[in-house]
DOPA-450384 format. One line per 3 residues: number of its first residue (from 1); for each residue x, y, z of N, C-alpha, C. Coordinates in steps of 0.05 Angstrom, whole numbers, plus 5000, padded with zeros to 4 digits. Atoms other than C-alpha are relative to their C-alpha. Layout:
NUM = X,Y,Z,X,Y,Z,X,Y,Z  ... .
END
This chain:
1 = 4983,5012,5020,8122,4350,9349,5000,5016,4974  4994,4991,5023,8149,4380,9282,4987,4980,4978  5010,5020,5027,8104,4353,9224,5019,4990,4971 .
4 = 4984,5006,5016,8141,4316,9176,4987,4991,4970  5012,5006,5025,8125,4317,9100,5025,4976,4991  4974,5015,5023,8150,4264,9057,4995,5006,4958 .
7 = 4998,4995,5026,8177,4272,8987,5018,4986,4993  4979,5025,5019,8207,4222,8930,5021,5022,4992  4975,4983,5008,8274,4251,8917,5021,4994,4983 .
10 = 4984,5008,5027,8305,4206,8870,4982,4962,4996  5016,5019,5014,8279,4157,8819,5015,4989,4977  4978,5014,5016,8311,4105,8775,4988,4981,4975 .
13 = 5017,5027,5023,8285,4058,8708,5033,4996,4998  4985,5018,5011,8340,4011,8689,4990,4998,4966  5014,5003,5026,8341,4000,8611,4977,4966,5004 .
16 = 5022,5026,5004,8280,3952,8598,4992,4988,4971  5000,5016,5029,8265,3903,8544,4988,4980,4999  5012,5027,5004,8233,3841,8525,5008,4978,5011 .
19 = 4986,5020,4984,8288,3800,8544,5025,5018,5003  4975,4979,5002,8352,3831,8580,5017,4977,5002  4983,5022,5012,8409,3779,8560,5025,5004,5032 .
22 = 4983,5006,4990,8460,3764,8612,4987,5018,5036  5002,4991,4972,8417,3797,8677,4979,4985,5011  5015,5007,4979,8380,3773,8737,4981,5026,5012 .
25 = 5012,4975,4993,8326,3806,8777,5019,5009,5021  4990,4994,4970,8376,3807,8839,5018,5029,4991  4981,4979,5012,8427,3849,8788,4984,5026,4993 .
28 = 5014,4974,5012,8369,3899,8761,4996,5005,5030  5007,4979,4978,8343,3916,8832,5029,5003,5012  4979,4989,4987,8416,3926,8855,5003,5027,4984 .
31 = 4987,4976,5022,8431,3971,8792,4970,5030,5007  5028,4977,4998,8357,4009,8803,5003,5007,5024  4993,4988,4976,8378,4015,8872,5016,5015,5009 .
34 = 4979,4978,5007,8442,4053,8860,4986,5021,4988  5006,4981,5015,8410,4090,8812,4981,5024,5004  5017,4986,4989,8355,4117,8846,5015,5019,5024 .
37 = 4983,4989,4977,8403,4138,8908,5020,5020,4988  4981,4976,5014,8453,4175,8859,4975,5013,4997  5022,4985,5015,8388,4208,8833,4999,5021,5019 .
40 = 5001,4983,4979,8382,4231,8904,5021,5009,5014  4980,4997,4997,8447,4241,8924,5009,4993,5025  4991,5016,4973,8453,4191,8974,5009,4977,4996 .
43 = 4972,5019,5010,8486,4130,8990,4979,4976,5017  5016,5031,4990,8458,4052,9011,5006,5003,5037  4994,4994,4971,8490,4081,9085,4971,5019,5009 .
46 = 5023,4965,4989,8432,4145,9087,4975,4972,5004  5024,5016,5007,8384,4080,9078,4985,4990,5029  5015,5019,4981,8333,4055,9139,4978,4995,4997 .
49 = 5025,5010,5013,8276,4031,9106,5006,4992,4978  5001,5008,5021,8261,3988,9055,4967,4983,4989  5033,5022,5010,8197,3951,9013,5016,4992,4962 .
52 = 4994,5006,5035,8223,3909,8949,4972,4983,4989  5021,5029,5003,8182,3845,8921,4991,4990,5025  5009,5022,4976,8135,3813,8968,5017,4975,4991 .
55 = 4986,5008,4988,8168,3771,9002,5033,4991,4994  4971,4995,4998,8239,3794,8988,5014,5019,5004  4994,4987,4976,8245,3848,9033,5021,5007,5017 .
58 = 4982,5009,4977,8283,3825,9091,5022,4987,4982  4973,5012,5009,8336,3787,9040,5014,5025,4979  4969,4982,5015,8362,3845,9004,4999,5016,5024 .
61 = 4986,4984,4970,8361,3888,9080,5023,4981,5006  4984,5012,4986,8406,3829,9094,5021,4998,4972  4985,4997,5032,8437,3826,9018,5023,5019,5001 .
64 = 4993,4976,4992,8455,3900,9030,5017,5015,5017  4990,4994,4971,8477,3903,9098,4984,5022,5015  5012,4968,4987,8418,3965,9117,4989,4994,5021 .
67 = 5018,5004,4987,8397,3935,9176,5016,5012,5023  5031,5006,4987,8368,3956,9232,4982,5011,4978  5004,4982,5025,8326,3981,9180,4964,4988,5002 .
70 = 5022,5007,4992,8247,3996,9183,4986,4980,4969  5005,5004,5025,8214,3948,9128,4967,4997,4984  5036,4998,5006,8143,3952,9092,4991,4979,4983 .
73 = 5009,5027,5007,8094,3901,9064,4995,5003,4971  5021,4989,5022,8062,3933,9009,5016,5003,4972  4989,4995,5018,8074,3935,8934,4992,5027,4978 .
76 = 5008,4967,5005,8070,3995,8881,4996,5022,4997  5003,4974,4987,8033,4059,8885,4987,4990,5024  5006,4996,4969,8011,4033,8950,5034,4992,5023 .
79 = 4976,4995,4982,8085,4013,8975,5007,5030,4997  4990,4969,4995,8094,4093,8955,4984,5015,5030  5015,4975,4978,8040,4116,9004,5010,4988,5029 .
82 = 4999,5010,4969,8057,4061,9061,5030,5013,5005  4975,4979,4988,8135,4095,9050,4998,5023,5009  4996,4970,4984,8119,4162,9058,4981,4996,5026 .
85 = 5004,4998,4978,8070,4149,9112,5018,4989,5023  4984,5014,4968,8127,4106,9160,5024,5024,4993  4984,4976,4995,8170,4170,9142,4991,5025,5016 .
88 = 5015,4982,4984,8115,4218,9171,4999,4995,5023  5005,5006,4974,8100,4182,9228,5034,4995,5007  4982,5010,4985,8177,4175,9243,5024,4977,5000 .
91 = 4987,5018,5008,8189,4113,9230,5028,4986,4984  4963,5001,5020,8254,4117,9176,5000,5030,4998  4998,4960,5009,8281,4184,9152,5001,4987,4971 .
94 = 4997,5005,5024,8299,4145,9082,4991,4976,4989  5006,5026,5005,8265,4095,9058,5001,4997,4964  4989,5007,5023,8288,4056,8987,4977,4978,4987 .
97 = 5015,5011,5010,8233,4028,8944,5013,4985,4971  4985,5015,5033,8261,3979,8885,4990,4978,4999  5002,5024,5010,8241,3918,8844,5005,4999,4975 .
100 = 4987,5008,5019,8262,3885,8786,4986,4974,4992  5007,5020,5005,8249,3827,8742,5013,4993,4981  4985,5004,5025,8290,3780,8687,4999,4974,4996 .
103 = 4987,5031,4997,8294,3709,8668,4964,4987,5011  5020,5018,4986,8220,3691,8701,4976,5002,4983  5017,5000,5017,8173,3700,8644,5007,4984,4976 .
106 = 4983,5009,5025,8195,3649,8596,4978,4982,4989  5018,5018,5016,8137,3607,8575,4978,5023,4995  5008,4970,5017,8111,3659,8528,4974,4990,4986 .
109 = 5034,5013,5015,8041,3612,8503,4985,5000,5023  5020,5003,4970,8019,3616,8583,4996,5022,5012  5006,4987,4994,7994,3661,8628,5021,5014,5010 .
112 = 4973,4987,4991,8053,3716,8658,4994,4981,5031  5010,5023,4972,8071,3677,8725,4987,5023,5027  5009,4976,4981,8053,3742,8770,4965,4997,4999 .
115 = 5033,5010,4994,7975,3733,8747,4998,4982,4997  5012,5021,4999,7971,3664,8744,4987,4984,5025  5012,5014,4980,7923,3632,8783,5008,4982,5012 .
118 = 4987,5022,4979,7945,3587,8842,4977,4982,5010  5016,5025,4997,7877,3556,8860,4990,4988,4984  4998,5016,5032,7869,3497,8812,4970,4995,5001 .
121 = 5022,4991,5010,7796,3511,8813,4989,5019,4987  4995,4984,5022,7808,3571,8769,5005,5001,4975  4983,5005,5016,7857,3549,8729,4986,4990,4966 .
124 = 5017,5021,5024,7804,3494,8685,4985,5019,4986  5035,4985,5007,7749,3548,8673,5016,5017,4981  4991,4981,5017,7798,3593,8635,5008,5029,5008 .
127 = 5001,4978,4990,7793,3651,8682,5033,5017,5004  4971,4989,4995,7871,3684,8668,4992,5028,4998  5008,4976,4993,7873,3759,8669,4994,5025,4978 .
130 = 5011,4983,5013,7857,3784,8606,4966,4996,5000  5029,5001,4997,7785,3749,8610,4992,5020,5025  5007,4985,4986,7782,3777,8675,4980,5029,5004 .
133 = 5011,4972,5002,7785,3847,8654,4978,5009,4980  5025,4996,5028,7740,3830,8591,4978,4999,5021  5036,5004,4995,7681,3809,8639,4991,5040,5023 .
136 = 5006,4973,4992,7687,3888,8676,4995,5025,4972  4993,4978,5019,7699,3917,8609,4971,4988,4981  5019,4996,5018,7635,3887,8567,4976,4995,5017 .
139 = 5025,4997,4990,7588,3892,8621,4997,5030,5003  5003,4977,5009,7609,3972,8618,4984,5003,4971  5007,4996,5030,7593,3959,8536,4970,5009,5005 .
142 = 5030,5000,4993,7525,3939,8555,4985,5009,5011  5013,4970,4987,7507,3988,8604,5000,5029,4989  4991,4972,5003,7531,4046,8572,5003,5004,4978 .
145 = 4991,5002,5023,7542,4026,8505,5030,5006,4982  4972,5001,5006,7617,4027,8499,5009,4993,4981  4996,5017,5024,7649,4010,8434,5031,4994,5000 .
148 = 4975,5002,5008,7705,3978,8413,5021,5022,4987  4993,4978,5017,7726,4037,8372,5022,5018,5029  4986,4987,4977,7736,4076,8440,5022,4990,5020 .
151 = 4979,5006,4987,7779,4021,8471,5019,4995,4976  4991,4993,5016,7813,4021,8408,5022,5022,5001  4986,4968,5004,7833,4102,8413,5018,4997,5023 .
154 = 4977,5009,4983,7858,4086,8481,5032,4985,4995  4979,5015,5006,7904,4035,8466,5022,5012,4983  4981,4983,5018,7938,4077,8407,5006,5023,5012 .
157 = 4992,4966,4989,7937,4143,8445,5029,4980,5016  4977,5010,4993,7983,4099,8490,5024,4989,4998  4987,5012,5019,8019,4056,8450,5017,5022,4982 .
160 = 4994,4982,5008,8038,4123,8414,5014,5008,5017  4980,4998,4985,8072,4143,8476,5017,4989,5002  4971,5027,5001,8121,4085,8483,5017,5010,4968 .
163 = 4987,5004,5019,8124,4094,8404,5027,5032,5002  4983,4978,4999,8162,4161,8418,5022,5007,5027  4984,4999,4979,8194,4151,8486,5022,4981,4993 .
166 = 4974,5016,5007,8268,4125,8472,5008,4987,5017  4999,5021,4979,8265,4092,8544,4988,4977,4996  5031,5012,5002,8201,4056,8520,5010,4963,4980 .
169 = 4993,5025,5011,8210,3975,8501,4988,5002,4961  5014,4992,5019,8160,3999,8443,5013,5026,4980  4996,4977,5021,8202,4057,8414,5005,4991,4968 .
172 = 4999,5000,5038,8195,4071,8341,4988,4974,4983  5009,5024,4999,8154,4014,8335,4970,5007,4983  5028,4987,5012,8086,4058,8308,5008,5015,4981 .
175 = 5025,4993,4982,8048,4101,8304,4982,4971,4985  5030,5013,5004,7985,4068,8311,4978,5013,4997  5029,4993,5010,7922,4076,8288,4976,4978,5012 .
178 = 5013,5012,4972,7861,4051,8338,4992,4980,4972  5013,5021,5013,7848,4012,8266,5021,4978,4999  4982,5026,4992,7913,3973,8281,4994,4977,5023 .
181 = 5012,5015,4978,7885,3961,8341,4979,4980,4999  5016,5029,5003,7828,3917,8316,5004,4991,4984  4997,5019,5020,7859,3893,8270,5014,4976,5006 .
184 = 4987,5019,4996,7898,3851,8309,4982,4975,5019  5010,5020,5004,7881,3779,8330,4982,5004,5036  5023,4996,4973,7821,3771,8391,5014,4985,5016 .
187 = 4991,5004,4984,7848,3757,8461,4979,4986,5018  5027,5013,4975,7783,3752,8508,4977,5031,4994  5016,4970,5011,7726,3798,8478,4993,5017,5026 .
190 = 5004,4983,5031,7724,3858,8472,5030,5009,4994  4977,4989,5010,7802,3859,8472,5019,4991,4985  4991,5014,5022,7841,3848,8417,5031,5005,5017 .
193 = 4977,5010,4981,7913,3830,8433,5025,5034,4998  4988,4993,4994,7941,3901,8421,4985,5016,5021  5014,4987,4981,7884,3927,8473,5018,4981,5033 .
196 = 4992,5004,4976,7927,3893,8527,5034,4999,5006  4984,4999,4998,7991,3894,8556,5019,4974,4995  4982,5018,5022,8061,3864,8534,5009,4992,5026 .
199 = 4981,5011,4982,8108,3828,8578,5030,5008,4993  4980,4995,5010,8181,3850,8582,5028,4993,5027  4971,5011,4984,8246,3847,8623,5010,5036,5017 .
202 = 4984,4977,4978,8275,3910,8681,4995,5001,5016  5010,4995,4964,8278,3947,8742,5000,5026,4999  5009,4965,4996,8258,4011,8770,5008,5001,5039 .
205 = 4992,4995,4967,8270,4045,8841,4995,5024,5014  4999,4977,4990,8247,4103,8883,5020,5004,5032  4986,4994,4977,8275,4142,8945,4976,5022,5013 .
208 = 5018,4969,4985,8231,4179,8996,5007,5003,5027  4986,4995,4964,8250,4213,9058,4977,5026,5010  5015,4969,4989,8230,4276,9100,5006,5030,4983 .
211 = 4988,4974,5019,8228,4347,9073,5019,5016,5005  4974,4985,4993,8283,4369,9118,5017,4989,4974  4982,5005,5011,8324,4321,9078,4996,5001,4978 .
214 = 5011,4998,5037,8294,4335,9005,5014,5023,4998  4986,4974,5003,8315,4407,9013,5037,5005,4997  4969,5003,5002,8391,4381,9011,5002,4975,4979 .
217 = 4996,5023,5019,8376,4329,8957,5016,5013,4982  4992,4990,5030,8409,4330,8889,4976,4999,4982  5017,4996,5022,8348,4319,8850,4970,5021,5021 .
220 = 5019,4979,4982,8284,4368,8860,4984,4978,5013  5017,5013,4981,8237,4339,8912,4971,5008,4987  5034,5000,5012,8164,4318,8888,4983,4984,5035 .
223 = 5020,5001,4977,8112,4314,8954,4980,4983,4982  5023,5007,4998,8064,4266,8967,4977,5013,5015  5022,4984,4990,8002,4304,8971,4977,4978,5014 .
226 = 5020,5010,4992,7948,4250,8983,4999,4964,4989  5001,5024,5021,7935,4174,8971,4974,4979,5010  5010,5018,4999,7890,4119,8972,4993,4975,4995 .
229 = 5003,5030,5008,7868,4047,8969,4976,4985,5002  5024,5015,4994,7813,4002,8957,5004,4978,4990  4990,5035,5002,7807,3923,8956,4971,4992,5009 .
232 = 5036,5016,5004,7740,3876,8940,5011,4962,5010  4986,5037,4993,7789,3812,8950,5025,4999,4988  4976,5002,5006,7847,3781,8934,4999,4993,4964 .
235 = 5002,5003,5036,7864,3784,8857,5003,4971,4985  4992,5019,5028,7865,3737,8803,5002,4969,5012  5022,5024,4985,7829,3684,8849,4968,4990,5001 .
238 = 5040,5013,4997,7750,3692,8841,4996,5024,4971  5007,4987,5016,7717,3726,8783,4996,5021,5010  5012,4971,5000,7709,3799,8779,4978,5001,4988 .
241 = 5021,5002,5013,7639,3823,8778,4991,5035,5009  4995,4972,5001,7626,3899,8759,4979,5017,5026  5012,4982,4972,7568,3903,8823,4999,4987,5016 .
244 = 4988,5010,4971,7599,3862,8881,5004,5023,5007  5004,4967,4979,7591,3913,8935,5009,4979,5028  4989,5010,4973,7616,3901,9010,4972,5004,5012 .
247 = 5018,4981,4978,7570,3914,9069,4982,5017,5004  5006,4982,4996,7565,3978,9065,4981,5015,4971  5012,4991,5019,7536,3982,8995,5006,5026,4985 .
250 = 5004,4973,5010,7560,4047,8978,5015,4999,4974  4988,5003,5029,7606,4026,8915,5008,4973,4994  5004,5020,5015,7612,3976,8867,5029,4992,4984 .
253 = 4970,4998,5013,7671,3934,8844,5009,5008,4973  4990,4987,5016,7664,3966,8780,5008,5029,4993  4979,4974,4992,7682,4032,8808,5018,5004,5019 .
256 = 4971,4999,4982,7739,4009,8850,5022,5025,4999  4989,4981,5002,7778,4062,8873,4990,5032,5002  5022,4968,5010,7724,4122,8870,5000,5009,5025 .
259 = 4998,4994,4972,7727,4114,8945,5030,5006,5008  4977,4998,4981,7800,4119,8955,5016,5027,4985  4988,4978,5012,7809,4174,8899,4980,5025,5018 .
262 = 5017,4973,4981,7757,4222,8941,5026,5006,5021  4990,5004,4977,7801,4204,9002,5028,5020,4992  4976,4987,5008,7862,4227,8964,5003,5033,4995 .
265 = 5001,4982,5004,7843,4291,8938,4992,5015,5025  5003,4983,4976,7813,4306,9009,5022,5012,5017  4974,4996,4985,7877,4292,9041,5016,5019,4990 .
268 = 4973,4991,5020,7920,4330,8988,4983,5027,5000  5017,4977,4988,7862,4389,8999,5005,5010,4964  5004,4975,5028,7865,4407,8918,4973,4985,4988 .
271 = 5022,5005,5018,7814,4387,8865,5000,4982,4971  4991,5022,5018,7805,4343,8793,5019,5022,4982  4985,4981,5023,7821,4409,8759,5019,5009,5005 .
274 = 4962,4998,4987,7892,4422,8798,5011,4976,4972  4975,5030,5001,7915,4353,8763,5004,5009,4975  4979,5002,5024,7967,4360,8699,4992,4983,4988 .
277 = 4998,5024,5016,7970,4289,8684,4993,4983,5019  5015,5029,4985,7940,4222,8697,5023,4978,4986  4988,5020,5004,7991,4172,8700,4981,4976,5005 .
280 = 5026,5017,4998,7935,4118,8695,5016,4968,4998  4995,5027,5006,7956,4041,8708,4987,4984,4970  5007,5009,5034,7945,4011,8631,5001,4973,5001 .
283 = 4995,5030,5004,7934,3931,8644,4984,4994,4962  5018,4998,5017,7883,3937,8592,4985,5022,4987  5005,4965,5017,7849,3996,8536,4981,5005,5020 .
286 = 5024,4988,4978,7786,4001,8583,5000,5009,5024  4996,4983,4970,7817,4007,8648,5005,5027,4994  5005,4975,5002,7828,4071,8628,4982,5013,4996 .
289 = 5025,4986,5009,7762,4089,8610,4985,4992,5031  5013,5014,4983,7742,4057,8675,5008,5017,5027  4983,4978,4979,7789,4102,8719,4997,5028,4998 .
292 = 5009,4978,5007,7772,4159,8684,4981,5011,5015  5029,4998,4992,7698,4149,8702,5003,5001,5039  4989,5006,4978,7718,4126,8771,5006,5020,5020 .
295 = 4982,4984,4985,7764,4177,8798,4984,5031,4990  5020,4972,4995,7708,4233,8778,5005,5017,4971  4993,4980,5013,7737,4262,8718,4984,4994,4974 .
298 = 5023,5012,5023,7679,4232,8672,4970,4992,5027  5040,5005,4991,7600,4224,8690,5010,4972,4995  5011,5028,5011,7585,4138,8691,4991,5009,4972 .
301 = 5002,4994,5020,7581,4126,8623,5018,5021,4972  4989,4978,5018,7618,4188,8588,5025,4995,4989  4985,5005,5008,7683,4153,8589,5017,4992,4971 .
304 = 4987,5012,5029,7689,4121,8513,5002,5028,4994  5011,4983,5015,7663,4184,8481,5024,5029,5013  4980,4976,4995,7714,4233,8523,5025,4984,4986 .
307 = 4979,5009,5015,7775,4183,8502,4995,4999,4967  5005,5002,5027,7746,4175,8425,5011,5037,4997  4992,4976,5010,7753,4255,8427,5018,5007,5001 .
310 = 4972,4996,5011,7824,4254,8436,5013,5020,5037  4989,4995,4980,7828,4283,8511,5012,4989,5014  4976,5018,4993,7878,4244,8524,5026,4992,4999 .
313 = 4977,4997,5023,7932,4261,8477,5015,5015,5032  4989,4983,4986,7991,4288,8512,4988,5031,4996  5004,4970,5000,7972,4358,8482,4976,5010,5006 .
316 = 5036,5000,4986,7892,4344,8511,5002,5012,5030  5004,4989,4971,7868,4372,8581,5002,4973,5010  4994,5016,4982,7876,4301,8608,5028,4983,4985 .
319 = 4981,5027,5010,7943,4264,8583,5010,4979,5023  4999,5033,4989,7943,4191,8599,5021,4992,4990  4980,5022,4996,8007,4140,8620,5016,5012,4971 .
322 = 4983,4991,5018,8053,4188,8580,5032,4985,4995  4966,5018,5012,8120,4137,8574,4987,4981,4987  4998,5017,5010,8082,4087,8544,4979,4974,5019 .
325 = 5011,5016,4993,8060,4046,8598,4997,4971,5005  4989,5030,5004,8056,3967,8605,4988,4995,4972  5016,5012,5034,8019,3973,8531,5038,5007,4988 .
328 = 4968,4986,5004,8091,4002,8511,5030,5005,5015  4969,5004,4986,8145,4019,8561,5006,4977,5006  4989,5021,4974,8147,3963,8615,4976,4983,5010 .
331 = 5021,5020,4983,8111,3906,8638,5014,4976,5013  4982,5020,4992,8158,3869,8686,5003,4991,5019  5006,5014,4973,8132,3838,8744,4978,5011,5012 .
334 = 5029,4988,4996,8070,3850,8789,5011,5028,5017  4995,4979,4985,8114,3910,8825,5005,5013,4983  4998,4969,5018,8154,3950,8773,4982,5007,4990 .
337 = 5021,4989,5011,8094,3960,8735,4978,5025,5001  5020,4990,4985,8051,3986,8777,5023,5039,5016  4990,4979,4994,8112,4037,8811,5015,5020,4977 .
340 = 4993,4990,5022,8134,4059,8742,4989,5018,5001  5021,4978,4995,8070,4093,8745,5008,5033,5019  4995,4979,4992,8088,4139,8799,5030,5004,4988 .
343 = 4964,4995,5014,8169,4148,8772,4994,5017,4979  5007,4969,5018,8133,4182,8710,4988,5017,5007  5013,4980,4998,8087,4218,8746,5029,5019,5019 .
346 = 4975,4991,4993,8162,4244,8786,5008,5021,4984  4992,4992,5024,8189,4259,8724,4987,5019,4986  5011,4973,5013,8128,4304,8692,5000,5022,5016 .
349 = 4999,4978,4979,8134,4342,8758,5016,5013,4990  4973,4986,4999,8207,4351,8751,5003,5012,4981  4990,4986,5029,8197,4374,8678,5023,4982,4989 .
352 = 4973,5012,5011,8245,4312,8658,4985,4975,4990  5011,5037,5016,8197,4266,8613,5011,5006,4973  4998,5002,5025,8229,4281,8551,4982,5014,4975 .
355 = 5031,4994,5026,8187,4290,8483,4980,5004,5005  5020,5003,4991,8133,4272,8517,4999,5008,5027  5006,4981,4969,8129,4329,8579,4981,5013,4996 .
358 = 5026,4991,5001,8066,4353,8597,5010,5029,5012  4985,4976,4994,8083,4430,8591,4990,5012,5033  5013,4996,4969,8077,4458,8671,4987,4991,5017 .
361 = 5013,5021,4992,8059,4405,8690,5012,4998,5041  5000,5001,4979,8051,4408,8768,4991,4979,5025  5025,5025,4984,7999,4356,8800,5002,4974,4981 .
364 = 5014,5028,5010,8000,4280,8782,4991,4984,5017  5024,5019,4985,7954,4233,8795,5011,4965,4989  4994,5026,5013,7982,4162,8786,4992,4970,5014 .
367 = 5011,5013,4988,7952,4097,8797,5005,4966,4993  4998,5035,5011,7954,4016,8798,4973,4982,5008  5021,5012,4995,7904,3962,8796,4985,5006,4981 .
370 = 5020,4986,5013,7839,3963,8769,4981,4975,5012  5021,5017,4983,7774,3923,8779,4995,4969,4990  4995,5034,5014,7791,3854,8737,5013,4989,5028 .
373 = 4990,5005,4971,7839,3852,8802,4983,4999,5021  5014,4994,4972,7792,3876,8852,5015,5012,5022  4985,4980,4990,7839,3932,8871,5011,5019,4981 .
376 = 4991,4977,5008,7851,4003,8860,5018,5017,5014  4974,4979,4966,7910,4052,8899,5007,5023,4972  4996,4975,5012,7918,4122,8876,5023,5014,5020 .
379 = 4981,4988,4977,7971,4170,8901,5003,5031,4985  4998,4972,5005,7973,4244,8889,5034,5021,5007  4972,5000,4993,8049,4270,8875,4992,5041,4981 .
382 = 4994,4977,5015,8065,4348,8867,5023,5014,5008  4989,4981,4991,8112,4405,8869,4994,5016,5027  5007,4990,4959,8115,4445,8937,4981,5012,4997 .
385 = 5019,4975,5001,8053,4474,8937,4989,5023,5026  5010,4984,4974,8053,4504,9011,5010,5038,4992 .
END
């Protein structure tokens, strides 16, 4: 058999906003779904595969008309790796990744409805998902001595992106200063309310096929090199606790992910120092200091003290969630969020992020989850490197 690479070939953001006035999610993932297919220069006919919102899937294949059509379960950067893997193995030649959101976040004093807890023995205790990530993020403090200061710099280094991306719900909205950042009102210690993400309104959409058919796309073709996934339980159901271990003992849910980022780079056969940019999932300032450490590119521990020094800036050896992110661009459902992530890391490949392009930028590393969830998925996206 002829080995089949897969590569994202066109990628779509819809404008995004806080509130988008006269749209639905059904209208943003139609519009992100066009948009992504012009990107690639194909048509809703080239389409046999699909993965939108759990469990609404099968109603836009039937919405659409793309059926027989292969369809996947998964949301994300892990619906990216389960598309290109049912493209490798065969399974579709084109498969269409899109979600959207509008109209379903409207009680703005409660928790977003995507993390709110569903067993009503959660619910009383307080456990919604910024505490969550506070109880992974100040038991790092205490081991390691982490300061506020350093989730602080995070949050502005990011927040600073959005402020200059003209896609970004946050443009022109800063700069910030990590002393804005505590200055504003306490959320669930140690995060103050601009150390976490915003809620907003859009849609986004990829396209991935084989590399026969990338080589006749309209936009350049970005390869998936490598990916991974790791899972401690189901999220935003039982408390996260930073050393719940499985079984096998070998890692700890507060380095979720450490196991599935090895996996990735094995598969993808490069190294930490190949990677450009870290498109880093941003629920919170620490997950980034937590992914950092995690995914190898920090000693346990070293994380505050490399972000306090500013390696992180777009113009640093590591730049972090360069559009902005859910602290800034987009925070609009439990899918776009998370696949936004890979769409910019697309985009720094292609050399088409704007202001904020990471110069030669070749290798990204982009990721969702973190360990407040009790899930991490990494996916490794580059230029052709054969």
């Amino acid at each position: 058999m002829t080995k089949r690479r897969a590569a994202i070939v066109g990628v779509h953001n819809t404008k995004q906003a806080r509130r988008l006035e006269n749209r639905t999610s059904r209208t943003l993932v139609a519009e992100a779904a066009l948009g992504a297919l012009d990107d690639a220069g194909l048509t809703l006919s080239d389409v046999d595969g699909v993965i939108s919102e759990p469990d609404a899937t099968t109603a836009l294949v039937y919405d659409l008309r793309l059926g027989p059509a292969w369809i996947g379960g998964r949301f994300g950067v892990s619906a990216v790796a389960e598309a290109a893997a049912a493209v490798e193995m065969g399974e579709a030649d084109v498969v269409l990744i899109v979600a959207g959101a509008a109209g379903i976040y409207t009680e703005h004093d409660s928790t977003a409805p995507w993390t709110r807890p569903e067993n009503e023995y959660v619910a009383p205790f307080g456990l919604f998902t910024a505490a969550e990530f506070a109880l992974i993020a100040r038991r790092h403090m205490i081991e390691y001595g982490t300061t506020p200061e350093q989730l602080a710099a995070v949050a502005a280094t990011i927040r600073n992106n959005g402020h200059r991306n003209p896609e970004a719900v946050y443009y022109g909205r800063g700069p910030f200063e990590p002393e804005d950042i505590l200055a504003s009102r306490m959320v669930a210690d140690p995060f103050h309310l601009l150390d976490c993400s915003m809620t907003s309104e859009g849609g986004c959409a990829l396209v991935v096929t084989t590399d026969d058919r990338a080589a006749d796309s309209a936009g350049r073709p970005v390869y998936v090199l490598g990916s991974g996934s790791d899972h401690f339980g189901p999220s935003y159901q039982f408390a996260p606790a930073w050393d719940l271990t499985g079984r096998r003992g070998d890692e700890v849910n507060g380095r979720v992910g450490a196991r599935a980022c090895r996996r990735a780079f094995r598969r993808a056969g490069i190294s930490r120092s190949d990677v450009d940019v870290l498109e880093l999932y941003d629920p919170f300032s620490f997950e980034i200091i937590r992914q950092l450490e995690a995914f190898g590119f920090c000693e346990p521990g070293e994380g505050g003290p490399f972000v306090e020094d500013g390696h992180i800036s777009i113009t640093s050896s590591h730049p972090v969630t360069t559009d902005g992110g859910t602290m800034s661009f987009s925070h609009a459902g439990a899918s776009p969020q998370m696949l936004q992530r890979v769409i910019r890391g697309v985009q720094q490949v292609r050399g088409q992020a704007g202001p904020l392009q990471v110069p030669g930028a070749r290798i990204a590393l982009c990721s969702g989850g973190g360990a407040g969830a009790l899930f991490t998925s990494v996916i490794l996206l580059g230029a052709d490197l054969s």
